[in-house]
HTML snippet that shows the backbone in 3Dmol.js (N, CA, C, O; Angstrom):
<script src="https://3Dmol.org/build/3Dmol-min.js"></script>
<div id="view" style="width:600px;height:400px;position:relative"></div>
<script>
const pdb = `
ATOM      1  N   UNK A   1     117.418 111.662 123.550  1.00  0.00           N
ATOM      2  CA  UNK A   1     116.771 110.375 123.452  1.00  0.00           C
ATOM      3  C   UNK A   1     116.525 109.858 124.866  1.00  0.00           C
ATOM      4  O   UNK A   1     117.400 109.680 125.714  1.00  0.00           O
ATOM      5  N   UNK A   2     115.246 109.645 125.006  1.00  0.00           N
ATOM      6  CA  UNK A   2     115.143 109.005 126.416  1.00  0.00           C
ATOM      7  C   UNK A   2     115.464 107.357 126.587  1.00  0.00           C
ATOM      8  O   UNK A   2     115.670 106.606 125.634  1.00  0.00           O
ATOM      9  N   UNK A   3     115.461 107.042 127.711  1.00  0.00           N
ATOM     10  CA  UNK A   3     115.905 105.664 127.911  1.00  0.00           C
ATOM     11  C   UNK A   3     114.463 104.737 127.059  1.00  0.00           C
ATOM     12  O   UNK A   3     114.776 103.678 126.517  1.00  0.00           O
ATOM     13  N   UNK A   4     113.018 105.165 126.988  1.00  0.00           N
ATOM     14  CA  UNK A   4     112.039 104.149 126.540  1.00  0.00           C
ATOM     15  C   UNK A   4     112.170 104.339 125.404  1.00  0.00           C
ATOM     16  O   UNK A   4     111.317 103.734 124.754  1.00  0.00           O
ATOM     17  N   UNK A   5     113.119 105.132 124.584  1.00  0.00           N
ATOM     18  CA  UNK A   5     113.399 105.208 123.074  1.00  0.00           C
ATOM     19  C   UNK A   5     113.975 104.239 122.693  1.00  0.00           C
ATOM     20  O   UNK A   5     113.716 103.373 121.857  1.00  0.00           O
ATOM     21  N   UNK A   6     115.148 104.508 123.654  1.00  0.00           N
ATOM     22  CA  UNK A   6     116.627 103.568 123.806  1.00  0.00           C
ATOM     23  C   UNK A   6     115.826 101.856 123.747  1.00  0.00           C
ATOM     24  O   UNK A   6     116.156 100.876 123.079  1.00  0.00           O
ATOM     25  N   UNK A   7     114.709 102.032 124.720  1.00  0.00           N
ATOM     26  CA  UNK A   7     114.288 100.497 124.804  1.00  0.00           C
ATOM     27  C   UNK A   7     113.762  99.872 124.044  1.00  0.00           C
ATOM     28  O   UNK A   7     113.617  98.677 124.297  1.00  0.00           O
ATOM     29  N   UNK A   8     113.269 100.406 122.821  1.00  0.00           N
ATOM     30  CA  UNK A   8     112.723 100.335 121.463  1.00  0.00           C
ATOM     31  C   UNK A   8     113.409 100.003 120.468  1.00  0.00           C
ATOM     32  O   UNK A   8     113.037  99.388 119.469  1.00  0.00           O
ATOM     33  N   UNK A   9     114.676 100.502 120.784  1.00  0.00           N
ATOM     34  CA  UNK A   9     115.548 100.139 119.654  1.00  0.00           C
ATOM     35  C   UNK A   9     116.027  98.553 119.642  1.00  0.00           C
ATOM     36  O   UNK A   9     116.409  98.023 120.686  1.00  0.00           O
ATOM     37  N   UNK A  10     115.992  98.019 118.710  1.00  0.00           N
ATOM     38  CA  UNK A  10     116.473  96.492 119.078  1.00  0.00           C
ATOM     39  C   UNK A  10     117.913  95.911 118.838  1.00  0.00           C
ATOM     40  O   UNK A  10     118.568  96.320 117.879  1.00  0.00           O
ATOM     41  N   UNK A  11     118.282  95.215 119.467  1.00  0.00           N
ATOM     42  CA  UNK A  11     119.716  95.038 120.556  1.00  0.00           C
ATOM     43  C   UNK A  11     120.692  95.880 119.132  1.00  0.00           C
ATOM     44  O   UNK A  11     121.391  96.793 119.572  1.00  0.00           O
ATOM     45  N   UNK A  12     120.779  95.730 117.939  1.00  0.00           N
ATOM     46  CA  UNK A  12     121.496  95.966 117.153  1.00  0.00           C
ATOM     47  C   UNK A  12     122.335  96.940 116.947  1.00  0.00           C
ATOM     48  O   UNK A  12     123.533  97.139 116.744  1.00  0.00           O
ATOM     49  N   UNK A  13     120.645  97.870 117.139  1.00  0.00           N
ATOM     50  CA  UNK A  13     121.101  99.584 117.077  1.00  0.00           C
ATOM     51  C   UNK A  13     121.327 100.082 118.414  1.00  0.00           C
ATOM     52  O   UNK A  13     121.841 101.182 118.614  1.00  0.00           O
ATOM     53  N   UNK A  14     120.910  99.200 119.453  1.00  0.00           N
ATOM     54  CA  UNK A  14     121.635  99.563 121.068  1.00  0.00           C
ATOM     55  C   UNK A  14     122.698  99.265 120.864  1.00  0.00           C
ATOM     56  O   UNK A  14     123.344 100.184 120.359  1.00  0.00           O
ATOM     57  N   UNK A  15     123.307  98.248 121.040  1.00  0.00           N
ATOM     58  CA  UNK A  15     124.970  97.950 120.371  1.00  0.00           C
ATOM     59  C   UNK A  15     125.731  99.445 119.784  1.00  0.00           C
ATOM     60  O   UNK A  15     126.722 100.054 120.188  1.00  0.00           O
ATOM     61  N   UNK A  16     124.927  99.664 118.837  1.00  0.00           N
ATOM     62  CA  UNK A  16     125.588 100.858 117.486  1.00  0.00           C
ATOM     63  C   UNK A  16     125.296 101.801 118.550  1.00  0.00           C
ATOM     64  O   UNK A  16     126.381 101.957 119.111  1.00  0.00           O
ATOM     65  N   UNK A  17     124.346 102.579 119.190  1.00  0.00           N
ATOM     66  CA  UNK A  17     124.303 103.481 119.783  1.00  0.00           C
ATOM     67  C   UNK A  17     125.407 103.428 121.110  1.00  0.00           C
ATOM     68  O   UNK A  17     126.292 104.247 121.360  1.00  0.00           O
ATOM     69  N   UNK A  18     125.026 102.108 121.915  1.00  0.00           N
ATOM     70  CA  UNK A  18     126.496 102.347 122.958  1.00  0.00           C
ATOM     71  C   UNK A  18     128.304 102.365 122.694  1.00  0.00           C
ATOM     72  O   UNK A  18     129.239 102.830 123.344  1.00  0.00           O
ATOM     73  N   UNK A  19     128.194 101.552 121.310  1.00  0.00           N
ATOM     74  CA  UNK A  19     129.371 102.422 121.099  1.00  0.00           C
ATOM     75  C   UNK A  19     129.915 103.831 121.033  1.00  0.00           C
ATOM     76  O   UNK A  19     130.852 104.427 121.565  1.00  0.00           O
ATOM     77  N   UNK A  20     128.667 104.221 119.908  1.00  0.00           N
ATOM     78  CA  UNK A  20     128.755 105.191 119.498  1.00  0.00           C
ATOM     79  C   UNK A  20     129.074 106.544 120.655  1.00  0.00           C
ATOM     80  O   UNK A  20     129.758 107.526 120.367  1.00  0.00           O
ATOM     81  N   UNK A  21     128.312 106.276 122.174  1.00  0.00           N
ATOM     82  CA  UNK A  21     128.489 107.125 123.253  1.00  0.00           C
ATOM     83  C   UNK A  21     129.752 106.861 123.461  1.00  0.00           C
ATOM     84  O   UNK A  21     130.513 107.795 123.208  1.00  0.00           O
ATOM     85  N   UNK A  22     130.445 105.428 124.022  1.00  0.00           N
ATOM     86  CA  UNK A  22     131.572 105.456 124.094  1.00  0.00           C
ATOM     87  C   UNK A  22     133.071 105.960 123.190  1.00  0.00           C
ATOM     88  O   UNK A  22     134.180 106.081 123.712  1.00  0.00           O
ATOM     89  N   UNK A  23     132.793 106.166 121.952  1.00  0.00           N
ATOM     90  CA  UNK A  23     133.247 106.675 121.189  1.00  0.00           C
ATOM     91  C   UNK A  23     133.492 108.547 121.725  1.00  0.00           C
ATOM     92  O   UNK A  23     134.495 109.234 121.922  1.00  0.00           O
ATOM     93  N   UNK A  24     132.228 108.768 121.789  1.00  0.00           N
ATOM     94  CA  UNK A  24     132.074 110.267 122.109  1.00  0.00           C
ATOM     95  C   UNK A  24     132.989 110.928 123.398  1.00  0.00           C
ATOM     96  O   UNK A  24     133.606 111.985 123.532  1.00  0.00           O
ATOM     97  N   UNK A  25     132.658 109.313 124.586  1.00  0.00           N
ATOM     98  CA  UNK A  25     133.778 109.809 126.151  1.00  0.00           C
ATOM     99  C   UNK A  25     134.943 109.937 125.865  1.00  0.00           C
ATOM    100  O   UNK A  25     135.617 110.724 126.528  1.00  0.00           O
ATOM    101  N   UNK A  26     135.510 109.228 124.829  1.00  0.00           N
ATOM    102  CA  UNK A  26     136.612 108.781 124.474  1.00  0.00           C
ATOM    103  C   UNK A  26     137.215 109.931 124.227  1.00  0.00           C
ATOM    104  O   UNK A  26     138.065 110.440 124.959  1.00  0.00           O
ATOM    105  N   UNK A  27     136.625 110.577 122.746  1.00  0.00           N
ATOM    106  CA  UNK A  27     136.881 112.062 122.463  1.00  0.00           C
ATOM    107  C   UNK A  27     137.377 113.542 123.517  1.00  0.00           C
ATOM    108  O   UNK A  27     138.093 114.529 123.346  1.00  0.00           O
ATOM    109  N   UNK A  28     136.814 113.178 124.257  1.00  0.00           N
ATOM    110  CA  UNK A  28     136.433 113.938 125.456  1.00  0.00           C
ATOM    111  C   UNK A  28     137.236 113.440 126.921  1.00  0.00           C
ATOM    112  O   UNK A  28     137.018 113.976 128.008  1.00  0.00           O
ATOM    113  N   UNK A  29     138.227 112.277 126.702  1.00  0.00           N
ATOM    114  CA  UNK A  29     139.057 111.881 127.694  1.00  0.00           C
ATOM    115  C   UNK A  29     139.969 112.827 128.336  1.00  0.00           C
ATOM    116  O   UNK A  29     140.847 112.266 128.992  1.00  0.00           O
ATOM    117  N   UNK A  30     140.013 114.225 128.331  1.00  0.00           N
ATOM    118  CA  UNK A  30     140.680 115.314 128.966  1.00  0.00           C
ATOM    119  C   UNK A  30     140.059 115.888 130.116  1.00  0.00           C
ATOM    120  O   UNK A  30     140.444 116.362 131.185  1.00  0.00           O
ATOM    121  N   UNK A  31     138.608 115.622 129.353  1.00  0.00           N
ATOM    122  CA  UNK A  31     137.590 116.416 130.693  1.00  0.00           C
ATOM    123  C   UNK A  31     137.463 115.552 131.443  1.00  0.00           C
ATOM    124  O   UNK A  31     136.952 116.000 132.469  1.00  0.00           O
ATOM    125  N   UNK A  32     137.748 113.978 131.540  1.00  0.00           N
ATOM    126  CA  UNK A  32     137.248 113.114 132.869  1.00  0.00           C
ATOM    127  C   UNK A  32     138.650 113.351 133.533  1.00  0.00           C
ATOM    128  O   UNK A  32     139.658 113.442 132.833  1.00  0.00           O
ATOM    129  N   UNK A  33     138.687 113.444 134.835  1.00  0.00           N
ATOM    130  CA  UNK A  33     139.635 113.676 136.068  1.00  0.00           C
ATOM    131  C   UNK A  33     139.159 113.278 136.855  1.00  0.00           C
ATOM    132  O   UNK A  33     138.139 113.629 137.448  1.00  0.00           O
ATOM    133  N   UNK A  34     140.247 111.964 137.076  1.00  0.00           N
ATOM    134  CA  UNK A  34     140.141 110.703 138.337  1.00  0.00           C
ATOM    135  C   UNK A  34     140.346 111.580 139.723  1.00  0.00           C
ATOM    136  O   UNK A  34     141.158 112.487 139.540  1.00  0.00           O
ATOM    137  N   UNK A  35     139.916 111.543 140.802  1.00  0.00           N
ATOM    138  CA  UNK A  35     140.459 112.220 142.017  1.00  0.00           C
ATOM    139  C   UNK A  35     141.590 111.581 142.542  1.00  0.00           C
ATOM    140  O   UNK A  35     141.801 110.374 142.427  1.00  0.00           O
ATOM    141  N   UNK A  36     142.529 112.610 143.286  1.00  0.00           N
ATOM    142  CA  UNK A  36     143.796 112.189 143.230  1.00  0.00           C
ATOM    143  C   UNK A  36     143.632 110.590 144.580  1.00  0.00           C
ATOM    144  O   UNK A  36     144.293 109.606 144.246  1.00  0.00           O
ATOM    145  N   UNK A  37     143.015 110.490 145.593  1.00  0.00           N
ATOM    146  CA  UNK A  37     142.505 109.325 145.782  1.00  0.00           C
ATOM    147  C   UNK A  37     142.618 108.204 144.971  1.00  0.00           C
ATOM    148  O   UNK A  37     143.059 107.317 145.703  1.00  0.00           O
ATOM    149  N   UNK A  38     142.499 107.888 144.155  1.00  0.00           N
ATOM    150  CA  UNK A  38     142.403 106.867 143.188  1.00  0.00           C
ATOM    151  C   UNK A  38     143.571 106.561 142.881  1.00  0.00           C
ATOM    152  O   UNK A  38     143.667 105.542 142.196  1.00  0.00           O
ATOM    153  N   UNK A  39     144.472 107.067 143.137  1.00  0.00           N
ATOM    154  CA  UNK A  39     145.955 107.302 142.641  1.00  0.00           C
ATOM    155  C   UNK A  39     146.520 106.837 143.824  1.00  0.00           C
ATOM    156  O   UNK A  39     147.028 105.717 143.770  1.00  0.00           O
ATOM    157  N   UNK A  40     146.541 107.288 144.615  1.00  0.00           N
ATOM    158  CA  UNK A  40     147.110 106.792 146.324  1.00  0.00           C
ATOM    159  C   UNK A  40     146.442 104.998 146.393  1.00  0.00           C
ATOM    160  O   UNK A  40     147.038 104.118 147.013  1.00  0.00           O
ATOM    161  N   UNK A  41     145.175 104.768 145.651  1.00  0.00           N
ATOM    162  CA  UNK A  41     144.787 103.612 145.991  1.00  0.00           C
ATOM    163  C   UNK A  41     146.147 102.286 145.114  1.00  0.00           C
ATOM    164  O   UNK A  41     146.782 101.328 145.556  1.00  0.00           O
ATOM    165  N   UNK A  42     146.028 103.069 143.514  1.00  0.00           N
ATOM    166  CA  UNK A  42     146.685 102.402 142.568  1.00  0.00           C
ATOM    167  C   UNK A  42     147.618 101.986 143.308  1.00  0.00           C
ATOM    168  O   UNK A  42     147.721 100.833 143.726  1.00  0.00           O
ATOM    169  N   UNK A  43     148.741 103.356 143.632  1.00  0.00           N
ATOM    170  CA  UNK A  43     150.092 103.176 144.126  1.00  0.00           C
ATOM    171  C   UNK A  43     149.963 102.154 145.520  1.00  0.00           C
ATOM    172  O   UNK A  43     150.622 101.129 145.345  1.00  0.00           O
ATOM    173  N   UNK A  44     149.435 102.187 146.535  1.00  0.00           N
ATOM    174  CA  UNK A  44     149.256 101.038 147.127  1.00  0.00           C
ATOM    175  C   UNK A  44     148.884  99.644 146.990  1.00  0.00           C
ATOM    176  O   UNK A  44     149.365  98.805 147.751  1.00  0.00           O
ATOM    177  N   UNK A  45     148.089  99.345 146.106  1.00  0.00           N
ATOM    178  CA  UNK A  45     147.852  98.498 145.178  1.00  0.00           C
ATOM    179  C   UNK A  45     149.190  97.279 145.030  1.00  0.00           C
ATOM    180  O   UNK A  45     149.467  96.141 145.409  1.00  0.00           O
ATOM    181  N   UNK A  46     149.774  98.439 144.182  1.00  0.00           N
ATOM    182  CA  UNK A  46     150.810  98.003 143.488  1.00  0.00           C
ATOM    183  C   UNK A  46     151.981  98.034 144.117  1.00  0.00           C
ATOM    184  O   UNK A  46     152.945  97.456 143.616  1.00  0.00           O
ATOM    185  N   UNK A  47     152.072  98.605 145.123  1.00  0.00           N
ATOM    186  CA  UNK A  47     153.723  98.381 146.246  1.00  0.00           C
ATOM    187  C   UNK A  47     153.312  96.787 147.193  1.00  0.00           C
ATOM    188  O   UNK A  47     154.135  96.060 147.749  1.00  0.00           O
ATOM    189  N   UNK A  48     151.844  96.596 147.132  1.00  0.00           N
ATOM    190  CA  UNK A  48     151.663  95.396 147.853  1.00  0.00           C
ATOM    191  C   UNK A  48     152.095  94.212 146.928  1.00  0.00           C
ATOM    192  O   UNK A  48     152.731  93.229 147.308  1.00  0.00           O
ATOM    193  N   UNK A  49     151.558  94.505 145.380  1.00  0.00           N
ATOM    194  CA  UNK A  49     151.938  93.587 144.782  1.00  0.00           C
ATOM    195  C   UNK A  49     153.219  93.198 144.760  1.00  0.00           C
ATOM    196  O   UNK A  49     153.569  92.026 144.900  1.00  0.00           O
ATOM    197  N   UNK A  50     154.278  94.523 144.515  1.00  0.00           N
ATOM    198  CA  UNK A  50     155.774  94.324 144.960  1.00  0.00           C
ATOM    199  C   UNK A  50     156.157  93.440 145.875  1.00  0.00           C
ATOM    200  O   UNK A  50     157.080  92.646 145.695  1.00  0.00           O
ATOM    201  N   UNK A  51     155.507  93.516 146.864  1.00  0.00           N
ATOM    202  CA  UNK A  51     156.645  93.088 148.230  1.00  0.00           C
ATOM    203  C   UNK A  51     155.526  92.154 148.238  1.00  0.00           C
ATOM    204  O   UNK A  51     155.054  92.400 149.348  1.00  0.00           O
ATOM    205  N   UNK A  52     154.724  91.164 147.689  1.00  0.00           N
ATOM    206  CA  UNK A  52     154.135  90.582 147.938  1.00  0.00           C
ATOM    207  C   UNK A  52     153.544  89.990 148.989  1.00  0.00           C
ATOM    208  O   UNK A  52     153.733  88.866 149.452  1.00  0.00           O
ATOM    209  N   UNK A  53     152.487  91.223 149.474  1.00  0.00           N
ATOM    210  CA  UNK A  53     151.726  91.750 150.473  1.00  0.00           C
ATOM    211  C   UNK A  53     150.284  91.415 150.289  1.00  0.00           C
ATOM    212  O   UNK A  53     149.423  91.298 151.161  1.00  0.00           O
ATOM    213  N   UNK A  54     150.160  91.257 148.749  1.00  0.00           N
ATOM    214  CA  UNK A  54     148.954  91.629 148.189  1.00  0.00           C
ATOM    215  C   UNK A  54     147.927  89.923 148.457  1.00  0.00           C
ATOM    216  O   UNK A  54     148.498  88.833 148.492  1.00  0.00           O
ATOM    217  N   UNK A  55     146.608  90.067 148.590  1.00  0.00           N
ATOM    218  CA  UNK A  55     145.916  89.090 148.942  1.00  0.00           C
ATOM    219  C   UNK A  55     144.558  88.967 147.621  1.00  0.00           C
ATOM    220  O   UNK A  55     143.776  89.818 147.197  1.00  0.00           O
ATOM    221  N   UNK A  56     144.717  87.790 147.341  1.00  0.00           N
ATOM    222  CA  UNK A  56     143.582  87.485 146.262  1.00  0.00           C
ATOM    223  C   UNK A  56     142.948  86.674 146.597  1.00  0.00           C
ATOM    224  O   UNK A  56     143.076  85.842 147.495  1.00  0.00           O
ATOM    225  N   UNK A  57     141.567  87.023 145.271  1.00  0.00           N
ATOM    226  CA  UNK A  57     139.833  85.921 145.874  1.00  0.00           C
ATOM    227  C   UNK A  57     140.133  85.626 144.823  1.00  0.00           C
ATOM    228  O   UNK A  57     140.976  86.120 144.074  1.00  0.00           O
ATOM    229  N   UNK A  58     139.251  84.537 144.654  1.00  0.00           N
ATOM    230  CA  UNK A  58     138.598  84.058 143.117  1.00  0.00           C
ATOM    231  C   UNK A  58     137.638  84.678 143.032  1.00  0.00           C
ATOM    232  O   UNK A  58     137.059  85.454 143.793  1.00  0.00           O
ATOM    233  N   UNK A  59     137.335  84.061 141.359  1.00  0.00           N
ATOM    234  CA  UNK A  59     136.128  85.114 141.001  1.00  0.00           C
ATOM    235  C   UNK A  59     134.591  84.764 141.496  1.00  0.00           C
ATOM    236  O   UNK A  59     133.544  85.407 141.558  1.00  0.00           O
ATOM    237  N   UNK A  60     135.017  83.335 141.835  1.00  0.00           N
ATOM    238  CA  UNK A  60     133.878  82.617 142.733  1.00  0.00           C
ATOM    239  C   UNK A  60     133.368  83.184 143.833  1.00  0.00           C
ATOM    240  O   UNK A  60     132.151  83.310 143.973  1.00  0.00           O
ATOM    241  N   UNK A  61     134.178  83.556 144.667  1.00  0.00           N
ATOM    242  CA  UNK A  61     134.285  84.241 145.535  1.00  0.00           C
ATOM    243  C   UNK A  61     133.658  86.038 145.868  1.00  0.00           C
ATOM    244  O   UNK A  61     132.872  86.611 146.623  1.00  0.00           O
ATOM    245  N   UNK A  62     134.604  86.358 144.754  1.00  0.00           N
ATOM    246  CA  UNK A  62     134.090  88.139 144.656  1.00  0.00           C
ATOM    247  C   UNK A  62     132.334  87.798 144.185  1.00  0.00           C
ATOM    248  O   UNK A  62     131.681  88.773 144.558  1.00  0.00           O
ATOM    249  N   UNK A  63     131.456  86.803 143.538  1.00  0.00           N
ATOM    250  CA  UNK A  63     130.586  87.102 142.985  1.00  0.00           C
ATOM    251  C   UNK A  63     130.139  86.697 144.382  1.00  0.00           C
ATOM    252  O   UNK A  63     129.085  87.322 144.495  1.00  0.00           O
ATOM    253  N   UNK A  64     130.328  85.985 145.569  1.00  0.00           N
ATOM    254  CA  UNK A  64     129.322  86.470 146.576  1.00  0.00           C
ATOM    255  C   UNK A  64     129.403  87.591 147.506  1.00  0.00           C
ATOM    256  O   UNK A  64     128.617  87.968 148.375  1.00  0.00           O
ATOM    257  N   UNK A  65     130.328  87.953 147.193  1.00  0.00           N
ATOM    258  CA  UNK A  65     130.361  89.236 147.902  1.00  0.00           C
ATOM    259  C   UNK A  65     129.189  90.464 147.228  1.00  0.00           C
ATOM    260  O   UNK A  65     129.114  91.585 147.730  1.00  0.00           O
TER     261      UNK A  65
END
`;
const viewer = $3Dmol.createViewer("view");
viewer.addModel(pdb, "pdb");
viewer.setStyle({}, {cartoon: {color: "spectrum"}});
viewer.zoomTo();
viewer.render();
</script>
């Protein structure tokens, strides 16, 4: 299905159809593999949050960024 198919369809059955893909990744959650990067980020992340290191925006904020 191409995307000007996709654009044809009206919001309903886009709805039903993007679940429906997400449904499918879901199935298939073995084959996605995060790079181990992402993991070093988490764990830093979260040792800042520990020792309360960690620095926050609002969401006001992140939307001008």
């Amino acid at each position: 299905m191409s995307i000007d198919e996709i654009k044809k369809l009206d919001v309903k059955d886009r709805i039903i159809l993007m679940n429906d893909i997400w449904e499918s990744l879901e199935a298939e959650n073995d084959a996605i593999v995060s790079p181990l990067w992402h993991k070093d980020i988490l764990e830093d992340r979260l040792l800042k949050i520990k020792n309360n290191e960690a620095t926050y925006i609002s969401l006001e904020e992140l939307k001008i960024r």
